[in-house]
C-alpha positions as CSV (number, residue, x, y, z in Angstrom):
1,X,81.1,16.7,86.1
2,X,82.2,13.9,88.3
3,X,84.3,12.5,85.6
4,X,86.5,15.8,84.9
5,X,85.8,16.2,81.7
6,X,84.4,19.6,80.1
7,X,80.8,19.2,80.2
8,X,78.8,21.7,77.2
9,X,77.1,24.4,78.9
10,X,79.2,23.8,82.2
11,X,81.2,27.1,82.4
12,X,77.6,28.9,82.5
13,X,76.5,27.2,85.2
14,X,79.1,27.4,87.3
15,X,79.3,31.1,86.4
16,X,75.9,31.3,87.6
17,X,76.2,29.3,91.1
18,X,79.0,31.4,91.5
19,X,77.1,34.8,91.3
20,X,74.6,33.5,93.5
21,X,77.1,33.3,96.0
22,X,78.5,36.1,95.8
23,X,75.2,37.8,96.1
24,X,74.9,36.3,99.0
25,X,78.1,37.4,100.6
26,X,77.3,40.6,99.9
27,X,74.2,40.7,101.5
28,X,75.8,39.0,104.8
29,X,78.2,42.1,104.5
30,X,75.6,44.7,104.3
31,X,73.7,43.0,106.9
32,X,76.4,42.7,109.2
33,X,77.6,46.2,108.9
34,X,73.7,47.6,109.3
35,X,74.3,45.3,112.9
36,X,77.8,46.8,114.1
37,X,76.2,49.9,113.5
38,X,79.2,51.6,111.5
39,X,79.9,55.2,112.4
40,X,78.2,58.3,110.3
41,X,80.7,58.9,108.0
42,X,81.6,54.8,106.8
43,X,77.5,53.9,107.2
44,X,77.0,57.0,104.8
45,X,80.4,55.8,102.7
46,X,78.5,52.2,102.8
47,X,75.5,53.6,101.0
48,X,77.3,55.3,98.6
49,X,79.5,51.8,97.7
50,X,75.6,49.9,97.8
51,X,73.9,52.3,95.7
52,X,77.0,52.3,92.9
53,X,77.3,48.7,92.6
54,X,73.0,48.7,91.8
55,X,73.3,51.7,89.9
56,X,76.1,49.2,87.8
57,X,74.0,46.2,87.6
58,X,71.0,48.0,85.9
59,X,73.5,49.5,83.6
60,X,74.7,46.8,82.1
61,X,74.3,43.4,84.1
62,X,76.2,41.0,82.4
63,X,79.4,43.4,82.7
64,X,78.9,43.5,86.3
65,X,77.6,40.2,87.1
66,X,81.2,39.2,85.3
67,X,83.2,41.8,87.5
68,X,81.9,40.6,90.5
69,X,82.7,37.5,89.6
70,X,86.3,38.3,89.7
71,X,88.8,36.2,91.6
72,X,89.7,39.1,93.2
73,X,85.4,40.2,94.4
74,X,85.2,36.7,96.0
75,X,88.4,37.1,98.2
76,X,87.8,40.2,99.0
77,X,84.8,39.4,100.2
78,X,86.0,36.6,102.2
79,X,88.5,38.4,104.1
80,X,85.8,41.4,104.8
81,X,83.6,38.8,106.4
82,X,86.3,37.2,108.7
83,X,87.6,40.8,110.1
84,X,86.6,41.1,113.8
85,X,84.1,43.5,114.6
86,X,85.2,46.8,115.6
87,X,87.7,49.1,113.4
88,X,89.2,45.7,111.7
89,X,85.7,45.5,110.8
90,X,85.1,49.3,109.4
91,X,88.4,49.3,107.5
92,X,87.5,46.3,105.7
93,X,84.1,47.4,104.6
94,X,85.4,51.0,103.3
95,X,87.2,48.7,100.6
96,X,83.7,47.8,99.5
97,X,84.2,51.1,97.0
98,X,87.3,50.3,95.3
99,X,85.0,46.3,94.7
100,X,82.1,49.1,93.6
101,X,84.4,51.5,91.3
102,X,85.7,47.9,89.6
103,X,82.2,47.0,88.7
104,X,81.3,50.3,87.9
105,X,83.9,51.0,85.3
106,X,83.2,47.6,83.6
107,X,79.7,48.3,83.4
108,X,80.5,51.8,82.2
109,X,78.3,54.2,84.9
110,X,79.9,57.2,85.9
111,X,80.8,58.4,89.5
112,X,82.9,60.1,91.7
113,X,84.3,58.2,94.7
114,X,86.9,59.2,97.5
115,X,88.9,55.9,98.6
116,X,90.9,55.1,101.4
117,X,94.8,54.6,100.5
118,X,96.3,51.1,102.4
119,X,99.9,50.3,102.6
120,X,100.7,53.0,99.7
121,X,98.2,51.7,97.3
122,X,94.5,51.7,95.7
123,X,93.8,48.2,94.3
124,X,91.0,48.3,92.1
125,X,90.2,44.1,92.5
126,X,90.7,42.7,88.9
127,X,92.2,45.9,87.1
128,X,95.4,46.8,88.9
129,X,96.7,49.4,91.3
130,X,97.4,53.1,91.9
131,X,100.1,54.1,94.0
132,X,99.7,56.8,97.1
133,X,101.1,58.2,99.2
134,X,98.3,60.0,100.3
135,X,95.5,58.5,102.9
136,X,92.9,59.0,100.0
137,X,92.5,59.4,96.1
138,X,89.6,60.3,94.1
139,X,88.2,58.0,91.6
140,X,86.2,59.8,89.0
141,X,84.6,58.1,85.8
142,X,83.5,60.2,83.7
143,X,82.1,58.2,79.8
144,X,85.4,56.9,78.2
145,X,87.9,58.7,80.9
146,X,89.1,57.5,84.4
147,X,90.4,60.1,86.8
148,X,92.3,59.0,89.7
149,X,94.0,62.3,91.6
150,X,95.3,62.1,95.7
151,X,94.3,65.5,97.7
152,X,97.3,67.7,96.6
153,X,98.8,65.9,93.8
154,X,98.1,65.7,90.0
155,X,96.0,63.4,88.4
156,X,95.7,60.7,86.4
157,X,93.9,60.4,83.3
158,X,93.4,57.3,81.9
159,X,91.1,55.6,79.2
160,X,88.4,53.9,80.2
161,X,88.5,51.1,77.5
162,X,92.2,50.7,77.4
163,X,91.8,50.1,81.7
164,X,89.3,47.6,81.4
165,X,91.6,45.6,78.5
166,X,95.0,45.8,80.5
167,X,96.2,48.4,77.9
168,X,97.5,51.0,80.1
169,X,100.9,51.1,80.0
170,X,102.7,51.6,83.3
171,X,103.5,54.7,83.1
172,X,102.9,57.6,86.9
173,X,101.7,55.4,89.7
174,X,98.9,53.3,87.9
175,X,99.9,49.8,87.9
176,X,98.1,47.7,85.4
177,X,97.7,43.9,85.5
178,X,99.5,42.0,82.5
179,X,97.3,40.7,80.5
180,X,97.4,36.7,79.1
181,X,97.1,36.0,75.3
182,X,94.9,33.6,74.2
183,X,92.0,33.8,76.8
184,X,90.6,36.6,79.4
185,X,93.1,35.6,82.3
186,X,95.5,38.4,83.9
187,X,99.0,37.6,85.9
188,X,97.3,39.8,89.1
189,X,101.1,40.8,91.2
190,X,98.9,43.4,92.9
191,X,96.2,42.6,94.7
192,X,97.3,42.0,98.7
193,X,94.4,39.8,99.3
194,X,94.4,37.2,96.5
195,X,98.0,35.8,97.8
196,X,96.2,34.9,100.9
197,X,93.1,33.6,102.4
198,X,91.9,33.8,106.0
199,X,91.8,30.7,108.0
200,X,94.0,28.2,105.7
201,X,96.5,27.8,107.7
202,X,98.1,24.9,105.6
203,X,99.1,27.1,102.9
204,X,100.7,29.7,105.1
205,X,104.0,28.8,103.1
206,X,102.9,30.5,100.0
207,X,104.0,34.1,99.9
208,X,103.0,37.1,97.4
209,X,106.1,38.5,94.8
210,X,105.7,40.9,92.3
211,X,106.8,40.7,88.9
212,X,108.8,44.0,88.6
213,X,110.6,43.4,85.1
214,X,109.1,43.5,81.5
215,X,111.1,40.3,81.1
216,X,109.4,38.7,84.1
217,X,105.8,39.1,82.6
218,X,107.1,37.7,79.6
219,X,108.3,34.7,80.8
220,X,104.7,34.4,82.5
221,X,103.3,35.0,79.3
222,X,105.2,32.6,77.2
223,X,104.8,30.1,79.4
224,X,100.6,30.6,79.6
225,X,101.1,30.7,75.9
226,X,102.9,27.7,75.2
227,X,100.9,25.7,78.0
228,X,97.6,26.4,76.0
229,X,99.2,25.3,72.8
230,X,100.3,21.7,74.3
231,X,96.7,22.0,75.5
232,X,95.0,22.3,72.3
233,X,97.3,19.5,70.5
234,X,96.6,17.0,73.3
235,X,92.7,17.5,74.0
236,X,91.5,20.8,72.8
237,X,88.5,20.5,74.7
238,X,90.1,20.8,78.2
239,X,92.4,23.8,76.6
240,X,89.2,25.5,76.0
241,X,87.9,24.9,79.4
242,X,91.0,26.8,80.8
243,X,90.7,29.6,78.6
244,X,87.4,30.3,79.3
245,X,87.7,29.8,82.8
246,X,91.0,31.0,84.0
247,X,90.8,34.6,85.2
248,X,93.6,35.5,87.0
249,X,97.1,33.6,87.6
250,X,98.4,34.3,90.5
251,X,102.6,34.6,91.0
252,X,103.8,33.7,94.6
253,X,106.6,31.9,96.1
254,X,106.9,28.7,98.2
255,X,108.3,28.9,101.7
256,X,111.0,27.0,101.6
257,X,112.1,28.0,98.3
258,X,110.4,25.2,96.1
259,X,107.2,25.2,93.6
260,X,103.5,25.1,94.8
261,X,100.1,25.9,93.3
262,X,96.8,26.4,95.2
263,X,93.5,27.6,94.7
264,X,92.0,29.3,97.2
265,X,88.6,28.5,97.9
266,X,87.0,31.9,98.2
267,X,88.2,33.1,95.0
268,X,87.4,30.4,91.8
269,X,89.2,30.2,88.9
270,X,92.4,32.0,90.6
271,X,95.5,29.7,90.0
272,X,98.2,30.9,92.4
273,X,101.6,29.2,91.2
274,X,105.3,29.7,91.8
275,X,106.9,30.1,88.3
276,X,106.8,26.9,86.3
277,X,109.4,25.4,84.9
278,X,108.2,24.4,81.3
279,X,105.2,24.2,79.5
280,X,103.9,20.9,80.6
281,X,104.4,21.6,84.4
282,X,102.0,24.9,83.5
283,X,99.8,23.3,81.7
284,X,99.8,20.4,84.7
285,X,99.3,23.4,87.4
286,X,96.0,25.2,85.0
287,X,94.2,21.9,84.8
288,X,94.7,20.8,88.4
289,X,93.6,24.2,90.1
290,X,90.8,24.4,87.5
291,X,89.2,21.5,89.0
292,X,90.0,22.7,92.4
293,X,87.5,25.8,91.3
294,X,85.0,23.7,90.1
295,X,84.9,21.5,93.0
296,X,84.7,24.6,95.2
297,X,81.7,26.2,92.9
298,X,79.4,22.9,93.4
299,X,80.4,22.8,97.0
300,X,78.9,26.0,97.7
301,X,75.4,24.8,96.0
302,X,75.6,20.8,96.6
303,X,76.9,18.9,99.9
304,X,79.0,16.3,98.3
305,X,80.2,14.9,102.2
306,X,79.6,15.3,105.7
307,X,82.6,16.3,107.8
308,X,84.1,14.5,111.0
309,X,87.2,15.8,113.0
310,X,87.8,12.2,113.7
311,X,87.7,10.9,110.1
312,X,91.2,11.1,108.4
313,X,92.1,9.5,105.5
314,X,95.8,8.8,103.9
315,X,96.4,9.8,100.7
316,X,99.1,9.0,97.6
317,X,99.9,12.8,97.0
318,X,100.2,14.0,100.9
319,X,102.0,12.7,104.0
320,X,99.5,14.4,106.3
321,X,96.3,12.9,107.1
322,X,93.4,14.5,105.1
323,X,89.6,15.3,106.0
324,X,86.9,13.9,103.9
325,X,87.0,17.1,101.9
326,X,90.5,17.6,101.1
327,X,90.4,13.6,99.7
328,X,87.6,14.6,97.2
329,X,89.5,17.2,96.1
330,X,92.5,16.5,95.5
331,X,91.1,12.8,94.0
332,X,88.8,14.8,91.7
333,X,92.2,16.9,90.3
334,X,94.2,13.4,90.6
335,X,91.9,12.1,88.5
336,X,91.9,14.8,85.6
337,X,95.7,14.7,85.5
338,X,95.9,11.0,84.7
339,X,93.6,12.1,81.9
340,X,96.1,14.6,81.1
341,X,99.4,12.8,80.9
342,X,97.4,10.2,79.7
343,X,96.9,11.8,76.7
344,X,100.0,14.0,76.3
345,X,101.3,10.4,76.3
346,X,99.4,9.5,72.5
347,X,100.8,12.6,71.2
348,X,102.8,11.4,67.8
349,X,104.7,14.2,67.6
350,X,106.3,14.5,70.9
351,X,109.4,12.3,71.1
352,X,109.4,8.8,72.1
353,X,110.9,9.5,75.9
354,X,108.4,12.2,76.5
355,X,105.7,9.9,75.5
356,X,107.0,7.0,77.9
357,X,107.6,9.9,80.8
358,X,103.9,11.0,80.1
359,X,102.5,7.4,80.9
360,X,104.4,6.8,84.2
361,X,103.0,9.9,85.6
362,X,99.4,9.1,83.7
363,X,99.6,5.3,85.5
364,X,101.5,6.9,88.8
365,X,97.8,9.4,89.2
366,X,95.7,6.3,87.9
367,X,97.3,4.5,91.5
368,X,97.0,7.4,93.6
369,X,92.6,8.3,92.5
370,X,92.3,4.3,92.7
371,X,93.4,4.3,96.3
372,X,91.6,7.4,96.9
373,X,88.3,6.1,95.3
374,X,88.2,3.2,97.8
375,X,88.6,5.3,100.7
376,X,85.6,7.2,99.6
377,X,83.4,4.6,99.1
378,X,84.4,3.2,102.4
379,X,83.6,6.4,104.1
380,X,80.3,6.3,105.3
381,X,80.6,10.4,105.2
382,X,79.2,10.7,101.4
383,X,76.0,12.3,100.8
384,X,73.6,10.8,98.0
385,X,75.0,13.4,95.4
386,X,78.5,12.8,96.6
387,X,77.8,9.0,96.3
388,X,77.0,9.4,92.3
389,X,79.9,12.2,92.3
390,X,81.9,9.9,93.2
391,X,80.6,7.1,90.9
392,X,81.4,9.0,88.2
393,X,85.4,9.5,89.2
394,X,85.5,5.7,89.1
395,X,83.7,5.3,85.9
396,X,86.3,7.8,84.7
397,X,89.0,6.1,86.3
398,X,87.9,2.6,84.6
399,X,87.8,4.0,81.6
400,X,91.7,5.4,81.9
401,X,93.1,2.2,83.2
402,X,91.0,-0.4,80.6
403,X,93.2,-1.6,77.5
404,X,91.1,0.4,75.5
405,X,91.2,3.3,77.2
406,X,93.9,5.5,74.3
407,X,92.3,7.4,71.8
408,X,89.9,5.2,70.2
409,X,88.0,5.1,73.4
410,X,88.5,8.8,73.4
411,X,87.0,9.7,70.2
412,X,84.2,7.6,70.6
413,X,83.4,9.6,73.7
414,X,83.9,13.1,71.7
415,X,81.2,11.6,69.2
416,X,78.9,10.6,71.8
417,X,79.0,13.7,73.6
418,X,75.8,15.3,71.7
419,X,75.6,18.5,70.4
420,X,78.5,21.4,71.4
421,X,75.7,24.0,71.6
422,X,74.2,21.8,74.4
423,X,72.6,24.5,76.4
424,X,72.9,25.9,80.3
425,X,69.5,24.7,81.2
426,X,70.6,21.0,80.4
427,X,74.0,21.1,81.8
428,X,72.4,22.2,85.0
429,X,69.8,19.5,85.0
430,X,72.8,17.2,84.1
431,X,74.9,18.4,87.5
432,X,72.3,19.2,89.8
433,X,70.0,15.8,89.4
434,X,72.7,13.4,89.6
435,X,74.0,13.0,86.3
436,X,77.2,14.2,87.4
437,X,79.6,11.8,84.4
């Protein structure tokens, strides 16, 4: 893993750290909120939400261990946990039901739910939003039918198959995602927590938008499209790493007006990105944040580093001083973008200026990780783990920036790699024990 490059079985790994922590969070929730206490009606609201979301697991786990996987679960989460205590506190944890309807539907359980309404909206994390002006709406799932009605107004009726695929169309105040060809990823313009993500200050410049126009989701979707394409004819394998992880895109805008992406930590394989302006800049932006996911899923298991307040390193691609963590990420996204252009640059088909553009920027990331790489070795703040993490960025990076390094190199490594079906088990013994390349 430490060399960037799609690893077999690695998605289901990752997949699997990930739920782990989510269970976690959850627990830390309920624990919490059994230690406020809540008041009778949102403790008795709280068992409701808890009792739904293990009534959904037993169902049909793999459908819910994949909705609460969501980009949208994990930041929900996130901001539930960092709400003071108090009503802050209570609000956030009666959005727990709208996390357990999501998971419910997917796994196909039936229920009946009353949900609390916030700023004119019910956001059902990962599906879309119903708007309300009402202070409540009733969420009823009922085999292949979804009911959503406020107290005095007519309701909804929607399919339950067609919701879960993005196939509604936006017709009465549900609000469906757009969906993303060529993968399972969503442009997500309505969820109010995934644009944000408490305590990052440093990214307080990037502000929700919604795409309002048909056309607007379009050009979102083109540009996905075309991104994946240029993917596939420059190194298929990291296309299909994007595809399969890639949930949700995220549209925002930068503060100044300018272009940004981010991934938020709390929320994995979430790319939030002002609107690109051509294929390669969005196919630049997907594998950057993708590593910035994976990074942040083997955080949560492994400690690559230990922090210092004092320790601050310069770096090629900011002007502020970075902690030890920032520098391994951002040297570990570095690192897969030289790969990148590197390889956009052997492309035979695209033109002979593209191709020459493509290797300044592949040799321009190559200087930035090589700077970065010695400050990390010079730390003194690297775990063993991050030590051989580490080691297998430079072994990556030696490999991009050796004569041999084009696409001869590159298929030799393809037909080294073993067998595709290479199993979970092994990938995990592969990431976990040190063999990180």
């Amino acid at each position: 893993m430490g060399e960037t490059r799609p690893v077999p079985g690695e998605a289901a790994v990752l997949e699997g750290w990930l739920h782990s922590r989510r269970l976690v969070l959850l627990k830390t929730l309920l624990t919490r909120a059994e230690r406020a206490p809540l008041a009778g009606p949102a403790a008795h609201a709280l068992r409701a939400h808890w009792t739904l979301l293990e009534d959904a697991e037993q169902l049909d786990p793999a459908a819910a261990r994949r909705a609460l996987g969501s980009p949208a679960a994990g930041n929900w989460l996130a901001h539930a946990l960092a709400a003071p205590s108090g009503e802050d506190f209570a609000a956030a944890v009666a959005d727990l039901g709208a996390l357990a309807a999501a998971v419910a539907l997917a796994a196909g359980a039936d229920f009946r739910l009353d949900l609390p309404v916030s700023a004119g909206r019910l956001t059902l994390p990962g599906l879309g939003a119903y708007l309300c002006a009402a202070p409540r709406v009733r969420v009823a799932a009922h085999g292949g039918t979804v009911t959503l009605a406020p107290p005095d107004g007519a309701p909804s009726s929607l399919a339950r198959g067609a919701l879960l695929r993005h196939e509604v169309p936006p017709t009465g105040p549900w609000r469906p995602l757009n969906p993303l060809p060529g993968g399972c990823a969503v442009l997500d313009d309505r969820d109010p927590h995934l644009a944000r993500e408490e305590g990052r200050a440093g990214l307080a410049g990037l502000l929700p938008t919604t795409v309002t126009a048909p056309g607007e989701a379009r050009e979102w979707q083109e540009l996905w499209t075309r991104a994946l394409a240029l993917l596939r004819d420059a190194d298929p394998e990291r296309a299909a790493e994007v595809a399969a992880l890639v949930r949700t895109v995220v549209p925002v805008r930068w503060k100044p007006d300018g272009r940004a992406s981010a991934t938020r930590l709390a929320a994995p394989w979430a790319v939030l990105t002002t609107l690109p302006e051509s294929p390669q800049e969005m196919a630049e932006v997907l594998v950057h944040e993708v590593q910035h996911s994976k990074l942040a899923v083997l955080g949560g298991v492994v400690r690559l580093g230990h922090e210092s307040a004092e320790a601050v390193y310069r770096v090629g691609w900011r002007s502020d001083p970075r902690p030890l963590g920032a520098v391994m990420q951002g040297t570990y996204a570095h690192l897969a973008l030289a790969d990148l252009w590197g390889r956009l640059a052997d492309r035979a088909a695209a033109p002979a200026a593209e191709r020459a553009a493509a290797r300044r920027r592949a040799a321009d990331y190559r200087a930035q990780v090589d700077h970065a790489l010695f400050l990390l070795m010079g730390s003194g703040q690297l775990t063993r783990q991050g030590t051989e993490f580490v080691e297998g960025m430079r072994r990556r990076h030696e490999r991009l920036g050796s004569p041999g390094g084009g696409p001869a190199v590159r298929a030799a490594e393809h037909a080294e790699g073993g067998d595709p079906a290479d199993d979970a088990e092994n990938a995990a013994d592969r990431l976990t024990n040190g063999h990180f390349g």
